[in-house]
N, C-alpha and C positions, 0 to 999 in steps of 0.2 A: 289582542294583536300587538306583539311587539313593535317598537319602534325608534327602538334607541338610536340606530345608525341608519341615517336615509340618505343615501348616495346620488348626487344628481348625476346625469347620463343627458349629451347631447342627443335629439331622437335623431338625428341622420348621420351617425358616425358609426355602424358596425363595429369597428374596429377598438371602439372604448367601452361599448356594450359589450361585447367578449370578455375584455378584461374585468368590469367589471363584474359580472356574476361570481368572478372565483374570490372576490375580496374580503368575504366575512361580512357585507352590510344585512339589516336587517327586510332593508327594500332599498328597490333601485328609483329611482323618478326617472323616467323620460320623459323629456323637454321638449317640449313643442311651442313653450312660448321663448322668451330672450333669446335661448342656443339657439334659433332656427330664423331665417333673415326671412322675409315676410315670403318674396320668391319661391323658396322651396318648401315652405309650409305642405302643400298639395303635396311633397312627393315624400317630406317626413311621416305623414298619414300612411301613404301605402305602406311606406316601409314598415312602421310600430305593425300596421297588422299583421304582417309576417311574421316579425318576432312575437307576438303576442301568441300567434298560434303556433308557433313551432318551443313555446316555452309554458304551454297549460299542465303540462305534466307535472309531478311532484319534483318540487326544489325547497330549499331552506330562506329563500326570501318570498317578500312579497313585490308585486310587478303595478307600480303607479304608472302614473302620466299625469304632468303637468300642463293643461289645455292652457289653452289663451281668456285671457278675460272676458268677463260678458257684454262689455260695451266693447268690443272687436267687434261683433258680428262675427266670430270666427269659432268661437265657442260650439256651436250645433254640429258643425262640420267637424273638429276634432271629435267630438264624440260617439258621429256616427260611425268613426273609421275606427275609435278603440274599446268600443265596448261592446267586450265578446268574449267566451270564456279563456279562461289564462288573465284576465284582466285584477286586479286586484282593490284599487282605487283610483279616483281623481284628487288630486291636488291643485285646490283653487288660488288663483292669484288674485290680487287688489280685490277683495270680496270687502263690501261696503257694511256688514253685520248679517245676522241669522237671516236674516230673508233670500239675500243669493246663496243661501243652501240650499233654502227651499225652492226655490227655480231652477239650481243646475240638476236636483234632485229627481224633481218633476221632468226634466230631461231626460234624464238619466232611466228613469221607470220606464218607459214603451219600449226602448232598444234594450231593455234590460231582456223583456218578455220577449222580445223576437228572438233574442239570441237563445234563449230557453234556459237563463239562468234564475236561478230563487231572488226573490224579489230580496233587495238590500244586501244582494251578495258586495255592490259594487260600493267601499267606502272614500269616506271624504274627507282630508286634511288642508285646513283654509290656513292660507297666509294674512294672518288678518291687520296689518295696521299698514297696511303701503297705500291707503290713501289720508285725505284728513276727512273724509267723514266716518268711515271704520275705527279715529279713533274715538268717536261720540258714541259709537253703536258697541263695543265690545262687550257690554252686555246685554245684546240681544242671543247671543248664542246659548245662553238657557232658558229652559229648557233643550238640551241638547237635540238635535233634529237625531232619529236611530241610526241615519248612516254617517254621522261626524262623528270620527275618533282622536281627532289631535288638531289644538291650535299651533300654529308657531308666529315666529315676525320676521318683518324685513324694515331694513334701513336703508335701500339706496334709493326706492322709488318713491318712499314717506320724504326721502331729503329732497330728491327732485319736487317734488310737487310744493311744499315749502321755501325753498329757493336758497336752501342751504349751501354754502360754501364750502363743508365737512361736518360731518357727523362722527369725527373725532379727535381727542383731546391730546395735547405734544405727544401723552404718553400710551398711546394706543388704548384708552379706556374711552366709553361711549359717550357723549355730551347730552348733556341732561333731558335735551327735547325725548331723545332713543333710549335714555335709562324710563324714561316715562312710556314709549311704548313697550319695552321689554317687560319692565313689572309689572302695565296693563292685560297684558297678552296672557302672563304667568297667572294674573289674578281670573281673566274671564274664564281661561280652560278650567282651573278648579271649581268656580261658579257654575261650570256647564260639567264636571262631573267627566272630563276628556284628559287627554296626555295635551300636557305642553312642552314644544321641545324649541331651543335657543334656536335663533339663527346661527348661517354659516358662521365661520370664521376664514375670512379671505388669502389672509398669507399660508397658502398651503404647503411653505416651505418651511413653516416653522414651528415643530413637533412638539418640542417642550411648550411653547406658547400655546397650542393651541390643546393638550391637557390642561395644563395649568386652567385657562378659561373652563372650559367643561367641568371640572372640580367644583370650580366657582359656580358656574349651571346648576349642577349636581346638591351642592349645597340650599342653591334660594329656590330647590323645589321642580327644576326642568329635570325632563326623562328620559331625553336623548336629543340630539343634533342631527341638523342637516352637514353634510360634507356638499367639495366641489371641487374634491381627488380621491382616487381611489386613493393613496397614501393616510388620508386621514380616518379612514374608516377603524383602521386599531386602536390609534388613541384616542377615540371617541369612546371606544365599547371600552378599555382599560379604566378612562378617568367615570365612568358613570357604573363601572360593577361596583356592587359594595366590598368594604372588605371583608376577610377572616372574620377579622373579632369583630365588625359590624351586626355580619351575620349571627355570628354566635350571639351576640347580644341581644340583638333580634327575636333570635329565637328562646332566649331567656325570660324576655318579657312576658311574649306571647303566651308561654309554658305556666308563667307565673300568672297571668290573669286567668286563662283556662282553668288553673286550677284554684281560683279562688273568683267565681264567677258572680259573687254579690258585692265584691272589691270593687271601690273609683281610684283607690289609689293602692299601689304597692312599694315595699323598699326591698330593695336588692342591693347589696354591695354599699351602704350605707345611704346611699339616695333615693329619693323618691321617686316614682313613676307614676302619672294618670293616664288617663284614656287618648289624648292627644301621643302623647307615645307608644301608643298600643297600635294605633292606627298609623305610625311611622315607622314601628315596627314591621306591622304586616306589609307595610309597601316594601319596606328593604328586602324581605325573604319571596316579596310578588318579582323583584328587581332579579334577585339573584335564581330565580326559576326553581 
């Protein structure tokens, strides 16, 4: 499952769910938890089921929802309202480590079967470090539970709960507490054998800045980004395709150990290669589809 561009969508705003399905992301997220004030919860629920059923047909994204957290109590009630087919995953917030997988999970299986969908149709992408004990637990997530495909992080609710003042530095770079859950987050997904993808980048008004960062994503190992404009959705997918000659190189390797299959290491172009770039290889050519 792709997941380079995941584009958040207010759940009770019609009018930005429209726009966004023609944006080029790879999934949309409706929001059921922050974008919707506690009041209209109940009537963001009806609505997602609408659009849920009137979008099960064939499209080039995938259709999430982001529920409310498990200590809401509100948690059951979102998911009785969106899981149904057209559904595609849940996006878990403030998850405490691998065990509230396994509970929203077990949730998730009875309405999975009423709806009459295949069991583990529906997947699950955790936001995992926006409390302080999710950052002690980030490796519990491996063994990967079958229906987690992607970690990512958040910084405004890890800062809240720490009593942080800013979680950033004069020059818009992250302060250390957040460089330490981004590299944890980045380390558990590969541990758990999942896509890791950076959090947002908040100034949506700022195009060049916010390639430039994804580069930098792209580089220490994340797979794609969440957005919170449809405007950002292009330079997300731009800064995270590989290039030309990446590609080409890519597929140089690959070519080269293929064809010399009891090799650990190869030289191409006066350099060495081993098996650690074989396997970086094939993600770039996995990247570039």
């Amino acid at each position: 499952m792709r997941l380079t561009s995941l584009l958040f969508v207010p759940a009770d705003s019609e009018k930005k769910f429209e726009k966004a399905k023609g944006v080029g992301a790879d999934g949309l997220i409706l929001d059921l938890e922050d974008s919707v004030a506690p009041p209209n919860k109940a009537a963001a629920r009806e609505t997602l089921c609408g659009w849920i059923d009137a979008n099960k047909g064939p499209r080039d994204w995938s259709f999430w929802v982001r529920v409310n957290p498990l200590d809401t109590g509100m948690t059951a009630e979102d998911l009785k309202a969106v899981v149904r087919p057209g559904l595609d995953g849940i996006v878990l917030p403030k998850s405490n480590g691998g065990q509230d997988v396994a509970t929203i999970s077990a949730m998730i299986d009875p309405l999975e079967a009423q709806a009459g969908m295949s069991a583990g149709h529906i997947k699950i992408v955790v936001v995992a470090t926006e409390t302080a004990a999710a950052m002690f637990n980030l490796g519990s997530y491996a063994p990967a539970h079958p229906r987690l495909v992607a970690l990512t992080w958040g910084a405004e609710d890890l800062g809240a709960v720490v009593g942080a003042t800013s979680n950033k530095e004069a020059d818009g770079s992250w302060t250390q507490p957040y460089q330490l859950a981004r590299s944890l987050c980045l380390f558990a997904a590969a541990n758990a054998g999942v896509q890791a993808l950076d959090t947002l980048y908040a100034d949506f008004r700022n195009p060049e800045g916010l390639e430039a960062s994804c580069r930098v994503s792209r580089r220490d190992g994340f797979v794609g980004r969440l957005a919170i404009h449809p405007d950002q959705v292009a330079g997300i997918r731009r800064a995270f395709a590989p290039s030309e000659a990446d590609v080409a190189l890519a597929r140089r390797i690959v070519a080269a150990f293929d064809g010399n299959p009891g090799l650990g290491t190869i030289g191409l172009d006066g350099k060495m290669y081993d098996i650690p770039h074989l396997k970086q290889a094939r993600r770039t050519l996995a990247s570039a589809g």
